[in-house]
TORDO-854976 format. One line per field, with one value per residue (C-alpha): residue in one letter; residue number from 1; x, y, z. Coordinates in nm, 3 decimals. Each point is the difference from the previous one (the first is absolute). Example, Ala and Ser with C-alpha at 12.3 -4.5 7.8 and 13.67 -1.06 7.14 Angstrom:
% TORDO-854976
res <- [A, S]
n <- [1, 2]
px <- [1.230, 0.137]
py <- [-0.450, 0.344]
pz <- [0.780, -0.066]
END
This chain:
% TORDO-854976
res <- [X, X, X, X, X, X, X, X, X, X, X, X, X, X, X, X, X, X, X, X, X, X, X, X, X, X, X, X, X, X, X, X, X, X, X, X, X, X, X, X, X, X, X, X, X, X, X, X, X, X, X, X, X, X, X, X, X, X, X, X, X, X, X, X, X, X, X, X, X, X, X, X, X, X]
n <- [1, 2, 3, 4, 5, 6, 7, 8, 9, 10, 11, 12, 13, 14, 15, 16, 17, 18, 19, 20, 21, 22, 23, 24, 25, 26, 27, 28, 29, 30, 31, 32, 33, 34, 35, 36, 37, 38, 39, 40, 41, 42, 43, 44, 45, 46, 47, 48, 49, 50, 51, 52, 53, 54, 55, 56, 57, 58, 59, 60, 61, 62, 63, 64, 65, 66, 67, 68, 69, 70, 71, 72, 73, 74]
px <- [0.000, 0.148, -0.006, -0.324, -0.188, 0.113, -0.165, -0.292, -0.073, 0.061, -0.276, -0.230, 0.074, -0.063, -0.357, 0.113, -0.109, 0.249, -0.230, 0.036, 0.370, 0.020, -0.195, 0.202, 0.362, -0.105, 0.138, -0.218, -0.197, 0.196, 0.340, -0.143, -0.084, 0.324, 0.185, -0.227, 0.105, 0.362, 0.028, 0.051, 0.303, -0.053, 0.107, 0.117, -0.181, -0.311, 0.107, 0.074, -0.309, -0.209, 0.192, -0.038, -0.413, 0.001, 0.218, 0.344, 0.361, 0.229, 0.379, 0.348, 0.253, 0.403, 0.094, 0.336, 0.084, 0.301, 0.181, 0.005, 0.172, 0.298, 0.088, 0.033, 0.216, 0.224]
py <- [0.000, 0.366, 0.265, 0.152, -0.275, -0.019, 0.355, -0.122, -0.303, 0.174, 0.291, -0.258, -0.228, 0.311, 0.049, 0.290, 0.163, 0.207, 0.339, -0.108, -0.044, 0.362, 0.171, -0.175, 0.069, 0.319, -0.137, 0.000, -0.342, 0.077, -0.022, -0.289, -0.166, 0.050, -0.148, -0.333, -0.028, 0.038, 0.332, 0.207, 0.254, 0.245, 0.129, -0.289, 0.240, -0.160, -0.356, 0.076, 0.151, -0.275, -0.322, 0.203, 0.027, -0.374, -0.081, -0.129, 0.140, 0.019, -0.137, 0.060, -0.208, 0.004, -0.296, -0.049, 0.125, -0.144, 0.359, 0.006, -0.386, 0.129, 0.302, -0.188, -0.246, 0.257]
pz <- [0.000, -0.084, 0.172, -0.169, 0.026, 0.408, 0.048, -0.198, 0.208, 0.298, -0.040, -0.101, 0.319, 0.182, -0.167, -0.177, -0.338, -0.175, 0.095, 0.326, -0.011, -0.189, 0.293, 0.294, -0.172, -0.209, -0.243, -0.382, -0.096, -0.310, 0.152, 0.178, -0.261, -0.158, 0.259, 0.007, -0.358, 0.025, -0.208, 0.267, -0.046, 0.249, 0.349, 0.250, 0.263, -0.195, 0.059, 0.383, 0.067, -0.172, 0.166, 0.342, -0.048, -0.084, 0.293, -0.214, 0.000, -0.241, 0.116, -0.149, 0.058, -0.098, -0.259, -0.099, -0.289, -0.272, 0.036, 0.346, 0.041, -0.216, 0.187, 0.334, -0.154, -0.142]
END
């Protein structure tokens, strides 16, 4: 399941329409929409505000990266 289709699932576990998801977050039924579909380009303020309404965070964590292997070896 993508990431989309998480926030999609999750407002409709929740019993939510998309209006009501708008009016909670203030956030448009057409950006809403957008982001249910995976077209969403916007502002990650957008993303942060929707997960929080739907109870969900969003976590970063530090991979390794090939770059970073070399320059401790050197």
């Amino acid at each position: 399941m993508n990431f989309s289709e998480r926030i999609k699932n999750r407002r409709k576990q929740l019993g939510y329409r998309m209006q009501d998801l708008a009016e909670l977050s203030d956030i448009s039924i057409r950006t809403i929409r957008s982001m249910e579909k995976g077209s969403y380009k916007g502002k990650l303020e957008n993303w942060l505000t929707i997960l929080d309404k739907l109870g969900l965070e969003f976590e970063i964590k530090v991979r390794p990266i090939s770059y970073e292997k070399r320059e401790r070896e050197i």
